[in-house]
C-alpha positions in Angstrom: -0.4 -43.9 11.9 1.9 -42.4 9.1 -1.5 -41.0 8.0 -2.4 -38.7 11.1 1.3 -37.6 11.7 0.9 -36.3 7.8 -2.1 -34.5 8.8 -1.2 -33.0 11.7 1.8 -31.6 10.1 -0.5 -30.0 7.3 -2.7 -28.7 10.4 0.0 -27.3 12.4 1.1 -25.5 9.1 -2.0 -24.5 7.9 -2.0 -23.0 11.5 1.3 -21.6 12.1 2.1 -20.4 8.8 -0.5 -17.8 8.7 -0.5 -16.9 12.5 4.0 -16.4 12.1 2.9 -13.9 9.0 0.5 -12.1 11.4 2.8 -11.5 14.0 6.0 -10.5 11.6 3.4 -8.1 9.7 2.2 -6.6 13.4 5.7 -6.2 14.4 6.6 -4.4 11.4 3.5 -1.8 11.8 3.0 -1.5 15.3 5.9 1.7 15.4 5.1 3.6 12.0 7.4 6.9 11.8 4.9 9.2 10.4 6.6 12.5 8.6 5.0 15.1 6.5 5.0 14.6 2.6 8.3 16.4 1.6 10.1 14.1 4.4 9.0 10.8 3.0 10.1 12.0 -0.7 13.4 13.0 0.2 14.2 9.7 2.7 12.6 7.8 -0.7 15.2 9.9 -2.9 17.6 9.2 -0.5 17.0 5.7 -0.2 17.0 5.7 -4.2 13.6 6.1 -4.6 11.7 6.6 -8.0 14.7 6.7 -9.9 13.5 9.5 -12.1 9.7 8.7 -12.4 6.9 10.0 -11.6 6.9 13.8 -10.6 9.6 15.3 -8.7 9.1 18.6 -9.0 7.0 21.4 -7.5 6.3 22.0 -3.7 4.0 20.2 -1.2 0.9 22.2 -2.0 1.3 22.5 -5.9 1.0 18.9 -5.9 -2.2 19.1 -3.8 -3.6 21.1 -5.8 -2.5 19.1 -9.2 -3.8 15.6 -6.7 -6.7 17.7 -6.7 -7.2 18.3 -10.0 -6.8 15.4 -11.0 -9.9 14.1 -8.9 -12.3 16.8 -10.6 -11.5 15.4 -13.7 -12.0 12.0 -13.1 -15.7 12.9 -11.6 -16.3 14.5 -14.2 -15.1 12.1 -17.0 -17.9 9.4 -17.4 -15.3 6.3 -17.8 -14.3 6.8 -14.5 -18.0 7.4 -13.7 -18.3 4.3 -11.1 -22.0 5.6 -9.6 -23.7 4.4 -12.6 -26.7 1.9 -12.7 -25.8 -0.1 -15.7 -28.4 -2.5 -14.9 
């Protein structure tokens, strides 16, 4: 008896557990604010955010085109080549 009440503790657990994280984490996404780019830094700065790192400078679209950039050289750098056949 002690057996079965052990087990269907685990089940209810193994159960429960996972569905409460699935209905915190759809609670906590189901309203995202969505702002532009230079709102989210400055509410992250605000909020004390990077803390120095990273960059900080430059406007929205200078770091687009740095972003994009830095895409163009990673296609063209073979390291970070990852439509290889290395078979």
């Amino acid at each position: 008896m002690a057996e079965g009440a052990v087990v269907l503790v685990a089940l209810l657990f193994a159960v429960g557990f996972p569905l409460g994280l699935y209905v915190l984490i759809k609670r906590e996404t189901s309203d995202p604010t969505i702002v532009d780019r230079e709102t989210a830094e400055r509410e992250a700065k605000e909020r004390g955010g990077l803390r120095g790192r990273g960059r900080t400078k430059g406007t929205a679209s200078e770091r687009e085109q740095h972003d994009a950039d830095e895409r163009t050289n990673r296609s063209s750098n073979p390291a970070w080549n990852t439509d290889r056949n290395d078979q």
